[in-house]
C-alpha positions in Angstrom: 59.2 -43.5 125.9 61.3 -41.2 128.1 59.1 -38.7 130.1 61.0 -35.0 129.7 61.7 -33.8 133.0 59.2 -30.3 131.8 56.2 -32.5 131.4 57.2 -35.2 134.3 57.6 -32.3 136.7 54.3 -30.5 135.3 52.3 -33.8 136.7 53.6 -33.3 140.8 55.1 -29.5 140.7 52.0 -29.1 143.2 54.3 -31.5 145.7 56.5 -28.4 145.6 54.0 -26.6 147.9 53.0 -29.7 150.0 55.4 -32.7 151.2 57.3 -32.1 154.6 59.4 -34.1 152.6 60.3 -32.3 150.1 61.8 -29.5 152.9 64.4 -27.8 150.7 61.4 -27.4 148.2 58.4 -26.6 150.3 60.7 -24.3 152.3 60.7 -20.7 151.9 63.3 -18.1 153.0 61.2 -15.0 154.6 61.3 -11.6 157.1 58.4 -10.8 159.0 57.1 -7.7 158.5 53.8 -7.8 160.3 51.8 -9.8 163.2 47.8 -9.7 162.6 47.3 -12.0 165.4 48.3 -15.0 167.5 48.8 -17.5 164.3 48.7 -15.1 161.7 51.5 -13.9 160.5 53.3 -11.4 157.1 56.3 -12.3 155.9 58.1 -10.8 152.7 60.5 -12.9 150.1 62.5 -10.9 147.8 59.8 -8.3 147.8 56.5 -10.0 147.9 54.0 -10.4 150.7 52.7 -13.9 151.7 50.4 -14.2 154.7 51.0 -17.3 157.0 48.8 -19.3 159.5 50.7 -21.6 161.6 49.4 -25.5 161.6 47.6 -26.7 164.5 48.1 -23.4 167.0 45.3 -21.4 167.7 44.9 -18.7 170.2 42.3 -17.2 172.1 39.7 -15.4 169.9 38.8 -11.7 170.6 36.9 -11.4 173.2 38.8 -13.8 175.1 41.5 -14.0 178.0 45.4 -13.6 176.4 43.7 -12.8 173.1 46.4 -9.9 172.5 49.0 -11.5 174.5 49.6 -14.0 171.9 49.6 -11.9 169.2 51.9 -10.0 171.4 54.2 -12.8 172.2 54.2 -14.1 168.9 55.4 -10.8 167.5 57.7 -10.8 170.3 59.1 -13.9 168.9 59.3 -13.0 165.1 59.0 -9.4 163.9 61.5 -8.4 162.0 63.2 -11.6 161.9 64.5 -13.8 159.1 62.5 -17.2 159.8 62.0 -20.1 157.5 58.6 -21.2 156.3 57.3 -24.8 155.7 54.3 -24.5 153.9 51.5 -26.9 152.5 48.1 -25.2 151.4 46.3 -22.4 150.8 43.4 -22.0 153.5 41.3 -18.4 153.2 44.3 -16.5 152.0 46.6 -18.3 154.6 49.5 -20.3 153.2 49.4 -23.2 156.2 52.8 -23.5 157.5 55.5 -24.4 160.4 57.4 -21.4 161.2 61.1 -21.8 162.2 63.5 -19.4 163.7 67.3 -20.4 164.7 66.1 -24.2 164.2 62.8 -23.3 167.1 59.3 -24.6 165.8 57.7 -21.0 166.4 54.0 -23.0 166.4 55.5 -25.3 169.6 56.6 -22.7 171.2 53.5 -20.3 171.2 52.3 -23.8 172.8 54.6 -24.4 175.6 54.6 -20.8 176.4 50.8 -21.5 177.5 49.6 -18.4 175.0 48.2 -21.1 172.5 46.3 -24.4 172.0 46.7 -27.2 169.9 43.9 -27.8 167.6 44.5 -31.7 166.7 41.5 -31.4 164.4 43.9 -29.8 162.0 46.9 -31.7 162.7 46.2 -34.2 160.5 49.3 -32.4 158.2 52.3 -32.6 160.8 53.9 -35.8 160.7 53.6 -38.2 164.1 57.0 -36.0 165.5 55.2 -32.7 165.5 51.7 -33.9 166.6 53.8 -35.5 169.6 56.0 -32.2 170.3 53.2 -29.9 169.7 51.1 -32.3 172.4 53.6 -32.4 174.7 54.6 -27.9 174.5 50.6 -28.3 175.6 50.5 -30.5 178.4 53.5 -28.7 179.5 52.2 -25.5 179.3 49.0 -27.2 181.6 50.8 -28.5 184.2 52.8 -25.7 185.1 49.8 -23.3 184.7 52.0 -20.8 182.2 49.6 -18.4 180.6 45.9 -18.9 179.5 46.4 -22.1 181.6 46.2 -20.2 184.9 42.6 -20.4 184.9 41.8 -24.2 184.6 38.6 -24.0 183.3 40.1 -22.2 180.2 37.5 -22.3 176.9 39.4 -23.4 174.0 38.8 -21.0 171.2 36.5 -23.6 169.2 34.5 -23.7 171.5 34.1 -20.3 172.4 33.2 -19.4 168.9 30.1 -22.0 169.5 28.9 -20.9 172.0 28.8 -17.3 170.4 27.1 -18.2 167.6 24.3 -20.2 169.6 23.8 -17.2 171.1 23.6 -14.8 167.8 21.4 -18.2 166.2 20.2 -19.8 169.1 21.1 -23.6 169.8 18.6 -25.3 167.2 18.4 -22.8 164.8 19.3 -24.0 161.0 22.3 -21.3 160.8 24.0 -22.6 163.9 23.1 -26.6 162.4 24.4 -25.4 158.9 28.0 -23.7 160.8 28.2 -27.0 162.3 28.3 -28.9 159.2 30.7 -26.7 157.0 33.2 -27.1 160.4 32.4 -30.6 159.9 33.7 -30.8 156.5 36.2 -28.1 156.8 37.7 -30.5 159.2 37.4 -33.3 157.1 38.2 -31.9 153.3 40.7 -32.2 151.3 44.4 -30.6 151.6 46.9 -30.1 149.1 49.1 -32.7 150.5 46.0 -34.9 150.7 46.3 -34.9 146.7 49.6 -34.4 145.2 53.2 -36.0 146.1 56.1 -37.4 144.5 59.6 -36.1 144.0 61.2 -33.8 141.0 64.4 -35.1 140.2 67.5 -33.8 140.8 69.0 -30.3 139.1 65.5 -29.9 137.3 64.5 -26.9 139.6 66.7 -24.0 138.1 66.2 -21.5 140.7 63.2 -19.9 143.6 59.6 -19.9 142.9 57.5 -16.6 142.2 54.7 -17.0 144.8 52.0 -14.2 144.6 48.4 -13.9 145.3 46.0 -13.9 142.6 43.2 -11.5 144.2 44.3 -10.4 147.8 40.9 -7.8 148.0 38.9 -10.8 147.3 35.9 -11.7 149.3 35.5 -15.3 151.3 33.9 -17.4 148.9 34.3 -15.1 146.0 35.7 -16.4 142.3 37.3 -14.2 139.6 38.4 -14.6 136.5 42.2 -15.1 135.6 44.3 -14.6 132.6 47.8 -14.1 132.7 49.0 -11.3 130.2 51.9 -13.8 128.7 49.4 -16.6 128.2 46.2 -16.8 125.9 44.2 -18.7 128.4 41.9 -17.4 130.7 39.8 -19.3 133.8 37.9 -18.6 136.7 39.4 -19.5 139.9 38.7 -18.8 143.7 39.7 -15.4 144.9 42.0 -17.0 147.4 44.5 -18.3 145.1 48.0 -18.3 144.3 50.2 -18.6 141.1 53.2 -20.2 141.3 55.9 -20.3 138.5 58.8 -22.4 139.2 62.0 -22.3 136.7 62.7 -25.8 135.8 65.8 -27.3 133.2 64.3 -28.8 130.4 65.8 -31.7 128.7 67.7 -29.4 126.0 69.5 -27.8 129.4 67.1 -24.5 128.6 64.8 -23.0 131.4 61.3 -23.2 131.1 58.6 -22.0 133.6 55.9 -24.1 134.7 53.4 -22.4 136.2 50.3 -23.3 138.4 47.4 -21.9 139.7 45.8 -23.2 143.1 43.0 -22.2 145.1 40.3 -23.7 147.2 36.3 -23.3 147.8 34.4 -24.8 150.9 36.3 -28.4 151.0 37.6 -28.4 147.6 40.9 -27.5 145.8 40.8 -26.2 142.5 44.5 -26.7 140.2 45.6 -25.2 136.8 48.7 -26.3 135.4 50.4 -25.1 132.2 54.5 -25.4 130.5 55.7 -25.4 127.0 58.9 -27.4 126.6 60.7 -29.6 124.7 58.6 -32.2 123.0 60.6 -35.2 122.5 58.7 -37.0 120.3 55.6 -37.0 122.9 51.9 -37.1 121.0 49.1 -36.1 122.6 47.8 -39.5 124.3 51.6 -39.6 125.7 51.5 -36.7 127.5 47.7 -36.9 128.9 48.7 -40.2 129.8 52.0 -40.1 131.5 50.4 -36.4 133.4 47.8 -38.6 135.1 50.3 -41.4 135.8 52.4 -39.1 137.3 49.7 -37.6 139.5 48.9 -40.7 140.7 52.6 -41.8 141.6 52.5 -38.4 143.7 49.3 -38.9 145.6 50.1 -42.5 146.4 53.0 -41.7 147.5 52.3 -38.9 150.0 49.6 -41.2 151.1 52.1 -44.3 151.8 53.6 -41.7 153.7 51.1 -40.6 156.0 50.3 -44.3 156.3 46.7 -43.9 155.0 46.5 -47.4 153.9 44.5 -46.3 150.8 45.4 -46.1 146.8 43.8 -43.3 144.1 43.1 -44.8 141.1 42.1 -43.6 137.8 39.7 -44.7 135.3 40.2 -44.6 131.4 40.6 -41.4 130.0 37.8 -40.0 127.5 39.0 -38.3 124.2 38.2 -34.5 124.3 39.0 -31.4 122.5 39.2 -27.7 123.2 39.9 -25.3 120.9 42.8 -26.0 118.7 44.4 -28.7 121.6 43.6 -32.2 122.1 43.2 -34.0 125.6 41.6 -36.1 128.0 39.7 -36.6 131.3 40.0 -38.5 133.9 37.7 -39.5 136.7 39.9 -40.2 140.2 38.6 -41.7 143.6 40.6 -41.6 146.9 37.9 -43.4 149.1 35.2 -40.9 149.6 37.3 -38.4 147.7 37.0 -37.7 144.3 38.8 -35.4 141.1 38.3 -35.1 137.9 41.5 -33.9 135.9 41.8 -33.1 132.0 45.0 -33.0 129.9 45.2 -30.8 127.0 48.6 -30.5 124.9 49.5 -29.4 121.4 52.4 -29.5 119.5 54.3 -26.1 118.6 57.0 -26.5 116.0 59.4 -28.7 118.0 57.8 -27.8 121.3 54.7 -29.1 122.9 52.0 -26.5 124.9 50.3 -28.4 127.8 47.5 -27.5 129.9 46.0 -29.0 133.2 42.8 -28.2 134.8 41.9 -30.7 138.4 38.9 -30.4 140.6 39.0 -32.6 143.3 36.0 -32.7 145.6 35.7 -33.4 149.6 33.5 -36.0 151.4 29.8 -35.7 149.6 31.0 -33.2 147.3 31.5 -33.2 143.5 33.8 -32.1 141.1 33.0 -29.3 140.0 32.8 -29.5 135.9 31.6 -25.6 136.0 35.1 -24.8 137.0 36.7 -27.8 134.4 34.5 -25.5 131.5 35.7 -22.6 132.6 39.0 -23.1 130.6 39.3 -21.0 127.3 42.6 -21.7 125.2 43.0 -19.0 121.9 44.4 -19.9 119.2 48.0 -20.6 119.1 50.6 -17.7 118.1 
């Protein structure tokens, strides 16, 4: 049976936001409008705000040498300026991204001016080309002493953020111990482009995404409730989240949205998916099925990509029900990684109503089924 391109799409539309590959995709068009600090960035597309952190460049933190000099020089570089954007995840609000102007990494530059350094803790996302520029912007910067690199004992932000909070906790005190760990698995957790992959085919994206932020006022840590007024859903998602809808040719030629919310909590990302489209003779088991196959595809090919040598896999799907819809789950493991995803679809006349709810979980973390429950479907109308 031929997977529509709606429901195809639905199971990797999260690549969308994550593959370098996918650059015409994953790239957005933006002006900056405002410079919060040395990576931190505002930039507004056709009249919506998006805040941007740029991969792998971090700059003195307050209280240190050059501290406003690269927020300085970084505005220097970008306000005002049209600049494209290169995003993956969403990190504390921050949509992590390269930053280009004129065809000029912005992140490598803020490095070879000496106003930056490069965190390769984080890196893990740029492919082996950047992690080699951004090295070598560093190194530059080093030898000839430009910048923060005039003192040679320079304290790299990390570490200066340690050493204040040893002071605040004291060395072997459990809050400093417990700060350690959570940097520990920050470091180590999971990233969109850790989890999703693949390619939508040709022509099927009719035109630019909506990006906006679910709860901007939110608190760190915090999780609201969401329920999009067009949709008789609701489910409670982190606070730093974002909902996407992406206009995508169905295979009757007619535009249909698919839309996704994304958000992550300490490690973990958290994924809602739903589309109505053309059914094409799909049943229920079809589409769970062929959703999870999909998702699979996508992960293992981003991480053929990044030359992970490891493979996700899936276990059988077990039969569930919510509300009026039919489904399934399914358990997925990555190595020390882990999701659970469920499928839930119904047919609508000559249309089919899918939904998609994922947790997947960082090293020595769970799923979270708490946020899979969370998912309330009303009856259909």
């Amino acid at each position: 049976m031929t997977f529509t391109p709606v429901f195809r799409t639905l199971a990797i539309i999260t690549a969308l936001t994550c593959l370098p590959l996918l650059a015409s995709a994953a790239t957005l068009q933006a002006k900056v409008t405002d410079v919060e600090s040395g990576n931190t960035l505002v930039v507004s597309n056709i009249n919506r705000s998006l805040r941007i952190r740029l991969k792998a460049v971090v700059p003195p933190e307050p209280g240190q040498p050059f501290n406003e000099t690269a927020r300085d020089h970084l505005k220097a570089l970008v306000f005002d300026k049209a600049v494209f954007v290169e995003y993956t995840h969403l990190a504390g609000g921050y949509l992590e991204a390269k930053v280009l102007l004129n065809g000029i990494d912005i992140g490598s530059q803020m490095l070879r001016d000496g106003v930056a350094w490069y965190d390769r803790v984080s890196a893990y996302e740029l492919n082996e080309a950047d992690r080699t520029l951004y090295a070598e912007c560093e190194q530059a910067a080093r030898n000839e002493r430009r910048g923060l690199w005039q003192d040679q004992s320079a304290i790299a932000p990390w570490e200066f953020r340690k050493a204040q909070l040893a002071k605040l906790h004291g060395n072997s005190t459990p809050s400093f111990q417990q700060y350690q760990a959570r940097k520990a698995k920050s470091n180590q957790g999971l990233s969109n482009s850790d989890l999703f992959g693949g390619m939508v085919s040709a022509g099927s994206i009719a035109g630019s995404p909506i990006i906006k932020p679910i709860a901007p006022k939110s608190a760190p840590g915090e999780w609201i409730s969401f329920q999009p007024s067009s949709r008789r859903f609701s489910v409670r998602v982190p606070g730093n989240s974002f909902e996407y809808e992406y206009p995508v040719l169905d295979s009757d030629k007619k535009i249909v949205n698919i839309n996704y919310v994304i958000g992550s909590d300490e490690g973990s990302f958290y994924v809602v998916m739903w589309t109505r489209g053309a059914n094409e003779g799909h049943t229920d088991a079809t589409i769970a099925a062929e959703t999870v196959r999909g998702l699979l595809d996508g992960i293992n090919r981003n991480l053929e990509q990044m030359g992970q040598g490891l493979r996700a896999t899936a276990g059988p799907g077990r039969d569930m029900k919510l509300g009026e819809l039919s489904g399934k789950q399914y358990k997925l493991s990555l190595g020390s990684l882990s999701a659970v995803v469920r499928v839930f679809s119904k047919q609508v006349a000559d249309q089919r109503e899918v939904f998609m709810v994922g947790a997947f979980a960082g090293p020595g973390s769970e799923p979270s089924i708490q946020f899979l429950n969370s998912l309330k479907v009303g009856p259909a109308h």
